[in-house]
C-alpha positions as CSV (number, residue, x, y, z in Angstrom):
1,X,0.0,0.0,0.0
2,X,3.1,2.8,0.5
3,X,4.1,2.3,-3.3
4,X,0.2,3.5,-4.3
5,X,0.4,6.2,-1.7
6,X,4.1,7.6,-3.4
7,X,2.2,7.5,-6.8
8,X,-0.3,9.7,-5.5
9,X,2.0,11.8,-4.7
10,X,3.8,12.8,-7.8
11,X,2.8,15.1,-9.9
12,X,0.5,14.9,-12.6
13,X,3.4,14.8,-15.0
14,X,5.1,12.2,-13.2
15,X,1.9,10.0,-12.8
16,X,1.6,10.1,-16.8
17,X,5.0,9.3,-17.2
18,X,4.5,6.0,-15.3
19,X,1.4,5.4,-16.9
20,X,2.9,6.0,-20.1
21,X,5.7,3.3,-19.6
22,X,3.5,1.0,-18.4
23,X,1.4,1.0,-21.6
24,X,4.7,0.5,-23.8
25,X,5.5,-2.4,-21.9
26,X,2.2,-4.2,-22.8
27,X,3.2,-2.7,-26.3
28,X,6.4,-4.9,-25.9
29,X,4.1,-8.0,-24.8
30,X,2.0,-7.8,-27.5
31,X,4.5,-7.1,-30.0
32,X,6.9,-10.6,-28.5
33,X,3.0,-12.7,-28.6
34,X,2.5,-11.5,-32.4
35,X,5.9,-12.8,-33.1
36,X,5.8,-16.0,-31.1
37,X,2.4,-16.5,-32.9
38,X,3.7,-15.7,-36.2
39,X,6.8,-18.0,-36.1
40,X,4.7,-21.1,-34.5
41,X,5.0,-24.1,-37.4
42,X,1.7,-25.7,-35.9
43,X,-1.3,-24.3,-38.0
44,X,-3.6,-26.6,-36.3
45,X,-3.0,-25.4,-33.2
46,X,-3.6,-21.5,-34.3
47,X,-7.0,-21.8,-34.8
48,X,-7.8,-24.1,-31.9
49,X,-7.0,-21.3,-29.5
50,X,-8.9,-18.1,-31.7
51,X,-8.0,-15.1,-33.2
52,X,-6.3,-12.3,-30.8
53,X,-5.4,-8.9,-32.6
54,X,-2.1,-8.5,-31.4
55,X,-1.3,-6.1,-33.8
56,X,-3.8,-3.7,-33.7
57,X,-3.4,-4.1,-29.7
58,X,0.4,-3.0,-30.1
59,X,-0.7,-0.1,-32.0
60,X,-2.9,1.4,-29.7
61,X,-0.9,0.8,-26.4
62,X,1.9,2.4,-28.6
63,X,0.6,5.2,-29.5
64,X,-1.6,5.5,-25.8
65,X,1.6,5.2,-24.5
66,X,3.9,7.5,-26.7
67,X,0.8,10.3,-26.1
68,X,1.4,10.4,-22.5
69,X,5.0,10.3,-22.2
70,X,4.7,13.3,-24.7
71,X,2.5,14.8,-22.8
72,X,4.8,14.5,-19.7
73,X,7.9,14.9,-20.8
74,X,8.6,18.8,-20.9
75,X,7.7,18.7,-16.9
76,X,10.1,15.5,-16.1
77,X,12.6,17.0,-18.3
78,X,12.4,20.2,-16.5
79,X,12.9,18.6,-12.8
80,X,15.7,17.4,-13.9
């Protein structure tokens, strides 16, 4: 419970920074899933667990992501 109450804390800009990193990190799972998917030899075994859009989910946490550490980053860089 500390860690939540020291992200409260932080400042807006800080809060979207985090937030922002965390969204590029499910970017980097989805993007390693579409691969691991795409280099898999079994085809029987695709369609027996369904279609997931990895792609279009790596796309929009990319560019979720990218928007808020945009957003952020002229008030982190300016702590610093």
């Amino acid at each position: 419970m500390h860690l939540w109450l020291q992200f409260e804390l932080l400042s807006d800009a800080a809060q979207l920074a985090i937030a922002g990193g965390a969204f590029w990190v499910l970017a980097a799972f989805c993007a390693l899933m579409e691969r691991r998917r795409n280099r898999t030899r079994d085809v029987a075994r695709l369609e027996r667990v369904g279609f997931m859009p990895w792609t279009t989910l790596f796309v929009l946490f990319a560019v979720i992501g990218g928007g808020m550490l945009a957003m952020s980053l002229p008030v982190v860089l300016g702590s610093l």
